[in-house]
N, C-alpha and C positions, 0 to 999 in steps of 0.2 A: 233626596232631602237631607237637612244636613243636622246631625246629631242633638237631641234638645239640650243640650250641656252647649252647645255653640250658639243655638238662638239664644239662652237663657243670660250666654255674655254678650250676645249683639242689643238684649234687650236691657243689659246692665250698663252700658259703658255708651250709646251711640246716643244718647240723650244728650248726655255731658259732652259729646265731641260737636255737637252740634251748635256749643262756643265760637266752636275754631273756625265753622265753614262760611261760605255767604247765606243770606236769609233765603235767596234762591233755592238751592240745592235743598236745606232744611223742609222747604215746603214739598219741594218737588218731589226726592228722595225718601228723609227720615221722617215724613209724619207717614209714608204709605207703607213705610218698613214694621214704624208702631200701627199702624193698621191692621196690617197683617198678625204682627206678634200676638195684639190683643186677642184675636183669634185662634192663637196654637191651639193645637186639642193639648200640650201638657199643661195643667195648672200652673207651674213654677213657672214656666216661661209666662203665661198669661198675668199672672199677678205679679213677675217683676216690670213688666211692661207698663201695666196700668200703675204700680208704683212711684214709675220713673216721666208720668205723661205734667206732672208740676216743673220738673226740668225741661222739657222739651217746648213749652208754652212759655218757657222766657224768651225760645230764640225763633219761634215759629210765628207765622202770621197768626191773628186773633180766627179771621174767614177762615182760614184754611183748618186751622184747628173744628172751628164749629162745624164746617161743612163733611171733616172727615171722619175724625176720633168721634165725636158727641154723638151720632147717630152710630156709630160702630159698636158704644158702650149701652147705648141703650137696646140697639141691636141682641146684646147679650146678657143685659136684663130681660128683655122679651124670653130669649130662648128658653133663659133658665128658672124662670116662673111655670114654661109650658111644660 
């Protein structure tokens, strides 16, 4: 697994590179990579992640965002109520 100082940059900067790619790759790739991040067990990566999900919903599908992220973040409302 690779050092959280490296997810905490994948979680900083792949929002914003998500400009540059097709809407394709965005959905397919960067909304499951912030998927996953939202999930780090470190907080710092988790909260740059959820941070950075206003940028990533300019270049991502509306669906795909709803279908992936919005249950992942409630997901982790749930957990951390329990």
């Amino acid at each position: 697994m690779a050092s959280w100082r490296l997810r905490f940059s994948v979680a900083e900067i792949a929002a914003q590179m998500s400009e540059f790619v097709d809407p394709e790759i965005v959905d397919n790739e960067i909304v499951p990579l912030y998927e996953n991040l939202i999930f780090d067990k470190e907080p710092e990566v988790k909260s740059e992640a959820v941070s950075k999900l206003h940028d990533l919903s300019k270049h991502a599908s509306p669906n795909r965002l709803t279908d992936k992220i919005i249950p992942s973040l409630q997901n982790i409302a749930i957990s951390e109520n329990s």
